[in-house]
C-alpha atoms as one frame of an Amber mdcrd trajectory, in Angstrom:
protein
 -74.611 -87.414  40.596 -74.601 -83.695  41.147 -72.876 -82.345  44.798 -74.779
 -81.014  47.244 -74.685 -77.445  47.456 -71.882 -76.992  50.501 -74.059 -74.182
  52.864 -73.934 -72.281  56.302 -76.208 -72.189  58.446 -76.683 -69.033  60.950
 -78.971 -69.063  64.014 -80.311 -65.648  65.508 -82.665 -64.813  67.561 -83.901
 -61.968  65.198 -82.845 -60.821  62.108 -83.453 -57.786  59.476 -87.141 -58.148
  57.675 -86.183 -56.665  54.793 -83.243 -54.756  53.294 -84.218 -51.193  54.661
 -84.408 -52.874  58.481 -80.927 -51.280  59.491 -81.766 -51.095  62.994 -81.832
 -54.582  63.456 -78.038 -56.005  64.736 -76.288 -53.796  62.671 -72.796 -55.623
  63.207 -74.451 -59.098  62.476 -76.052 -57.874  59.305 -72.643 -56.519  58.090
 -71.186 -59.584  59.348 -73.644 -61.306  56.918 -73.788 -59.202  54.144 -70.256
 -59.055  53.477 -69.673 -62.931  54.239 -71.756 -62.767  51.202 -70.067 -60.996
  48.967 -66.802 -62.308  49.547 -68.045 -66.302  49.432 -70.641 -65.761  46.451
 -70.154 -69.618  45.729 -71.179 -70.270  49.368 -75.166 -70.803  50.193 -75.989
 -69.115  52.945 -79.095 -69.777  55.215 -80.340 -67.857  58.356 -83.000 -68.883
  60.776 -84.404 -66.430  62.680 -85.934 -67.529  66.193 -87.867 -64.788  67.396
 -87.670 -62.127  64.760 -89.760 -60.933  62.350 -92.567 -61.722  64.523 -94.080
 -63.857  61.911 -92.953 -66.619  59.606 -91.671 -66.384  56.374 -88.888 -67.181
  53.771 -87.186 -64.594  51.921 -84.443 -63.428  50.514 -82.390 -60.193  52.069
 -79.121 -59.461  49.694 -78.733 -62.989  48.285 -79.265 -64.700  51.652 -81.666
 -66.807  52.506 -83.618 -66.139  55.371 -86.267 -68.237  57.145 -88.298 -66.315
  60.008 -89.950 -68.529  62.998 -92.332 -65.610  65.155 -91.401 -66.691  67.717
 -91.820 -62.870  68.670 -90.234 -63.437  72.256 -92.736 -65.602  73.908 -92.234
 -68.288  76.586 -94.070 -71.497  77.590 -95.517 -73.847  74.866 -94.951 -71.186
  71.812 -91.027 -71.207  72.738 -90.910 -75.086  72.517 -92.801 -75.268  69.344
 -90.583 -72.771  67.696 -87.990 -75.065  68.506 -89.377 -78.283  67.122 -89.977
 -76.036  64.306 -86.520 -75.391  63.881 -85.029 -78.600  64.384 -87.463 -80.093
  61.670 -86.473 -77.459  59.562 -82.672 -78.323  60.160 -83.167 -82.166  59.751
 -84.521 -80.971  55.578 -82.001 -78.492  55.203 -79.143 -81.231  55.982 -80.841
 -83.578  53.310 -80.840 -81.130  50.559 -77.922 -79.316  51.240 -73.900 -80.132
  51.931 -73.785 -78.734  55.762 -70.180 -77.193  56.368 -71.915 -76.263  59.601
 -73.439 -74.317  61.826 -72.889 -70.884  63.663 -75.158 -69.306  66.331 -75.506
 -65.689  67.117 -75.385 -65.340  71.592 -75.406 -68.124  73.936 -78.853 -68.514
  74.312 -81.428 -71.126  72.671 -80.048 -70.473  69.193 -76.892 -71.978  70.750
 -78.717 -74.821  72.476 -80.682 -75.911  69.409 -77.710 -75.550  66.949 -75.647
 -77.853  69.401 -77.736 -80.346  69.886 -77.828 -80.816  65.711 -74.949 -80.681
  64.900 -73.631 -83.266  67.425 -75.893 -85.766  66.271 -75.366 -85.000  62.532
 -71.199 -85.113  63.034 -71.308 -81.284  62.367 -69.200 -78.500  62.983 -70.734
 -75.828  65.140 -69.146 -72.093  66.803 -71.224 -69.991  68.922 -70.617 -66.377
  68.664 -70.869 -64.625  72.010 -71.540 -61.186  71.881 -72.258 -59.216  74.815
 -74.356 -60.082  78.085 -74.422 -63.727  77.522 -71.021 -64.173  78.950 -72.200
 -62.898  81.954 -72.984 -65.008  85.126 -76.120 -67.346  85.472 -76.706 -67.747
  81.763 -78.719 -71.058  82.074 -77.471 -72.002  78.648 -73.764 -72.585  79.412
 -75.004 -75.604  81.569 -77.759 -76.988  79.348 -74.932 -76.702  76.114 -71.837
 -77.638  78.348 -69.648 -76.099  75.196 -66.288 -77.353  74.625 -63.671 -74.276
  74.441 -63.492 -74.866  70.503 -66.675 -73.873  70.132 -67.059 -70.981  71.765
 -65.667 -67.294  69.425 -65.190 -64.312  72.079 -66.593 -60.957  70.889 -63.288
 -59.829  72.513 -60.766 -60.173  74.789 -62.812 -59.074  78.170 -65.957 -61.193
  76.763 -63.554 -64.296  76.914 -62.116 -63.262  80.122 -65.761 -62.670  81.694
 -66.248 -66.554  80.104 -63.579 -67.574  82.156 -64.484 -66.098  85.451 -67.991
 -67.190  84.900 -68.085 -70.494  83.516 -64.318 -71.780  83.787 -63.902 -72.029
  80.128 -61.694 -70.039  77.897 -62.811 -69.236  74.523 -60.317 -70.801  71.667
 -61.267 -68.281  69.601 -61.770 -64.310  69.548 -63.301 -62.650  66.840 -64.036
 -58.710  66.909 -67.473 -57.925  64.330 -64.969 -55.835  62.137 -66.002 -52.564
  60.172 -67.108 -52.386  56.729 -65.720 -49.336  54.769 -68.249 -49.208  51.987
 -70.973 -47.870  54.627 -69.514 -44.491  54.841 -70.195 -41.856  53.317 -67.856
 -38.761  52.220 -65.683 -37.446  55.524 -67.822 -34.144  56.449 -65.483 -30.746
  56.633 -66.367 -29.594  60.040 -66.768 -31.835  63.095 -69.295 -29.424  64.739
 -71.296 -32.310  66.955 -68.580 -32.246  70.421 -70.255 -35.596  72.022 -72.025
 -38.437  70.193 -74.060 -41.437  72.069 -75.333 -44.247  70.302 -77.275 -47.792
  72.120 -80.328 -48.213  73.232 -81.507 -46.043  75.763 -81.633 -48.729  78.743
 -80.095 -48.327  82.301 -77.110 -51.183  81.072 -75.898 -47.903  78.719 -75.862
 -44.937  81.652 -76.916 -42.379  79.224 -78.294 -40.386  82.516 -74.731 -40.500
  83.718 -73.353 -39.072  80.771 -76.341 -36.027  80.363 -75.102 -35.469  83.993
 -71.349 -35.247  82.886 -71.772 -32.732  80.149 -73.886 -30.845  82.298 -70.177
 -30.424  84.184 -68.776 -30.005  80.818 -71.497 -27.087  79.950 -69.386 -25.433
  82.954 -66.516 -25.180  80.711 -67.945 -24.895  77.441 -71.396 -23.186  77.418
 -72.142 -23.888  73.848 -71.088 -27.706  73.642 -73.468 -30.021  71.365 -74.227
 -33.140  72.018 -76.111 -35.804  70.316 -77.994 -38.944  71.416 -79.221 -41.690
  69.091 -81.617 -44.547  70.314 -84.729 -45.338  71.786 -85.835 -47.136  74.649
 -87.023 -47.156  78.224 -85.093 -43.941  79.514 -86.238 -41.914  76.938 -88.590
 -39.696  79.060 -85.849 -40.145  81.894 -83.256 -38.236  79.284 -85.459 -35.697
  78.548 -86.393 -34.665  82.241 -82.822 -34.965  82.813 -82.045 -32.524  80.050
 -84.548 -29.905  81.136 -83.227 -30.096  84.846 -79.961 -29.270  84.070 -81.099
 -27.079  81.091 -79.473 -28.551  78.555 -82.224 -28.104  75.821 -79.961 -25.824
  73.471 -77.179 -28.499  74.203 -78.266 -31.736  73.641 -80.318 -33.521  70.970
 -82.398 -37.275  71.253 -82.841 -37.780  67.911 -84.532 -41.258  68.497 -83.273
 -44.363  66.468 -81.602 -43.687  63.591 -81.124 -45.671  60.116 -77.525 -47.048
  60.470 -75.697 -44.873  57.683 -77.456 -41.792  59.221 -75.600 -42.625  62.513
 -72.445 -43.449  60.552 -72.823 -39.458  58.621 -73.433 -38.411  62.349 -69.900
 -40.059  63.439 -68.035 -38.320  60.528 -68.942 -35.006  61.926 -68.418 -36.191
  65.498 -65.359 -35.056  67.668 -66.050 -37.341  70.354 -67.985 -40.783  70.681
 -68.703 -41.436  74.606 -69.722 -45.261  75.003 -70.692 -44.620  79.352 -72.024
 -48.768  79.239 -71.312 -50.528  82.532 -70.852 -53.349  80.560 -69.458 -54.057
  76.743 -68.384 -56.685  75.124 -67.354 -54.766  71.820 -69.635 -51.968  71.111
 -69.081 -52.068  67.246 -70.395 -48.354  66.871 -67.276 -47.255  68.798 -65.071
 -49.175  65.727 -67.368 -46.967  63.701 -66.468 -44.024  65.309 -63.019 -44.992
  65.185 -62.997 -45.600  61.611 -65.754 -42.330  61.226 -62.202 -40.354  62.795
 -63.939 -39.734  65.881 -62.056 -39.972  69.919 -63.539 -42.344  71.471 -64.012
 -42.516  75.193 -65.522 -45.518  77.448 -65.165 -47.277  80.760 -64.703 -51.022
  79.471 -61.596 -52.359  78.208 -62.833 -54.493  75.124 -58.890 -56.044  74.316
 -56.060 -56.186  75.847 -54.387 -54.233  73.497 -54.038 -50.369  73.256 -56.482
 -49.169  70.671 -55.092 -45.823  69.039 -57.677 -42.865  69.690 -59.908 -44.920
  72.206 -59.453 -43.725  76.079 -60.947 -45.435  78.614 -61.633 -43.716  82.165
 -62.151 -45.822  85.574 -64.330 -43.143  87.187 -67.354 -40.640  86.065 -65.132
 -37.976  87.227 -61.656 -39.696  85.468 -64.462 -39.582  82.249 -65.153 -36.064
  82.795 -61.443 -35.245  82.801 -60.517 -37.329  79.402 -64.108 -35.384  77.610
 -62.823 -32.235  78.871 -59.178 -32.704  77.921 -60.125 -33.714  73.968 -62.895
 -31.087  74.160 -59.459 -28.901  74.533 -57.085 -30.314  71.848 -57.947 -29.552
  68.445 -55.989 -31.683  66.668 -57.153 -34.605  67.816 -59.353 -35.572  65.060
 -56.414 -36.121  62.473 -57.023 -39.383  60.955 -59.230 -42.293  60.979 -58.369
 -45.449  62.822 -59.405 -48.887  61.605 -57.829 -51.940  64.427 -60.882 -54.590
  63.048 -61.982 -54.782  59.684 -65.101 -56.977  58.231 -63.237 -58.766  55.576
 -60.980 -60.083  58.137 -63.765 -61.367  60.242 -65.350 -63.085  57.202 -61.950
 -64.752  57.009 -61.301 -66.039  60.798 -64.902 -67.172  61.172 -65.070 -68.827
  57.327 -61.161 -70.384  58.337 -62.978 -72.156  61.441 -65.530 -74.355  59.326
 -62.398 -75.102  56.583 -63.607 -73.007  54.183 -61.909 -70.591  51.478 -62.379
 -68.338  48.214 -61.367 -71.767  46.161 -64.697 -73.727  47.699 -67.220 -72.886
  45.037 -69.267 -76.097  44.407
């Protein structure tokens, strides 16, 4: 009798629609991708909740990728999506030899994946990543997650876990960087500031136009650069004409992800402002890209080499202005998480290893 195929199964709430859709969760995708190429014997299978916003099966780098549409809607449509799913999971665990299951965010992904594997005996880790360790995240009380299952983004998303919810992540697993995305280093770092998120209130991009308008005090031809879209887009730009900052700083929109990575490499200084982060991957990037990087949250509790962190707009201001001033700061590259050791923690959790190939 032939062995079931042994497979993973990943929950998201979106995922990319095709290979070209590098905007959508860059670090997940890498995550993915890479998990990929390292396991090539392991069948991997991703159900997307809400995006693409329509359903279909496909394949996206030798993964297998089932899309829901749920496109983000509530009510009836939400439930049905996750009947959908769980009938979907019910013939995937007849055909296939689960090792398990592992959901993107604390959020229904989580709740559906639990409720599966608990009544199928299988192993499942829920990845949190960012605001769903925050507090009143209805999903915490409808999973009730054991501290086993539950991988920290970092070191401040398990401690926000802990102050919200009482439970302390067993595991914590940075999205690490993947080398191959980068390009040649440029020769001249002639972009001072780089921003990249979206361009919500969460990120404080206003906050940081107004800082290098202080900056602009000090050095009247400083360049900065602003990837993203979003909401404060036309917030950014009246900003940037009040303080007349047109010849300073750029909003390029969103980017593709390796333009944003060539960006970094000629980048003297990444400035993450966001009032809250649970491990903004881009500022690994930069890191890696041989950029400073500057932000106000502490992602782990361990000194990072080249990453500064600043308590206060004006403490920010001081730490820009400072590495604005030292030029040898950009020396070398800095690499604290890398991808193929993320494949490995998160693959070592369900048991498996290079040798599983049937």
């Amino acid at each position: 009798m032939t062995e079931l195929k042994k497979t993973l199964i990943i929950l998201s709430p979106g995922f990319p629609k095709n290979e070209a859709d590098s905007t959508c969760i860059p670090p997940q995708q890498v995550f993915v991708r890479n998990l990929k190429l390292k396991y090539p014997g392991l069948n991997i299978i991703v159900l997307a909740f809400e995006y693409p916003f329509y359903s279909s099966s496909y394949l996206w780098n030798d993964v297998s990728v089932i899309s829901f549409g749920g496109a983000n809607k509530g009510g009836l449509t939400r439930l049905n999506n996750w009947r959908r799913v769980g009938s979907e999971l019910k013939r995937l665990n007849k055909i296939y030899r689960l090792i398990g299951l592992l959901s993107f965010w604390m959020g229904d992904c989580a709740f559906i994946a639990d409720r599966f594997a608990k009544k199928h005996n299988l192993k499942h880790f829920c990845w949190i990543l960012g605001q769903d360790a925050r507090q009143d995240n209805k999903y915490f009380r409808w999973v009730k997650p054991d501290a086993e299952n539950l991988i920290a983004l970092s070191d401040f998303i398990a401690a926000e876990i802990k102050s919200n919810y009482s439970i302390t992540p067993a595991h914590v697993i940075p999205v690490g960087v993947d080398p191959k995305l980068f390009g040649e280093p440029s020769r001249t770092r002639d972009i001072d500031i780089l921003g990249v998120g979206s361009l919500i209130p969460l990120k404080l991009y206003s906050l940081l136009i107004n800082m290098i308008g202080t900056l602009h005090i000090y050095f009247p031809n400083i360049r900065a650069i602003i990837c993203g879209d979003g909401p404060e887009k036309h917030l950014l730009e009246t900003l940037i004409k009040d303080y007349r900052l047109e010849k300073n700083i750029e909003l390029t929109g969103e980017l593709p992800h390796t333009a944003v990575l060539a960006l970094m490499q000629r980048t003297k200084i990444f400035a993450h402002p966001s009032s809250y982060e649970g491990l903004g991957v881009v500022c690994l990037e930069a890191l890696y890209a041989g950029a400073q990087v500057v932000s106000f949250v502490r992602p782990m509790d361990e000194p990072i080499k080249n990453w500064h962190f600043a308590k206060t707009p004006d403490d920010m201001v001081n730490v820009l202005k400072r590495l604005l001033e030292d030029s040898s700061c950009n020396k070398a590259k800095e690499a604290p998480y890398l991808i193929n050791e993320t494949c490995n923690k998160i693959m070592n959790l369900f048991g498996y290893n290079d040798s599983d190939i049937s």
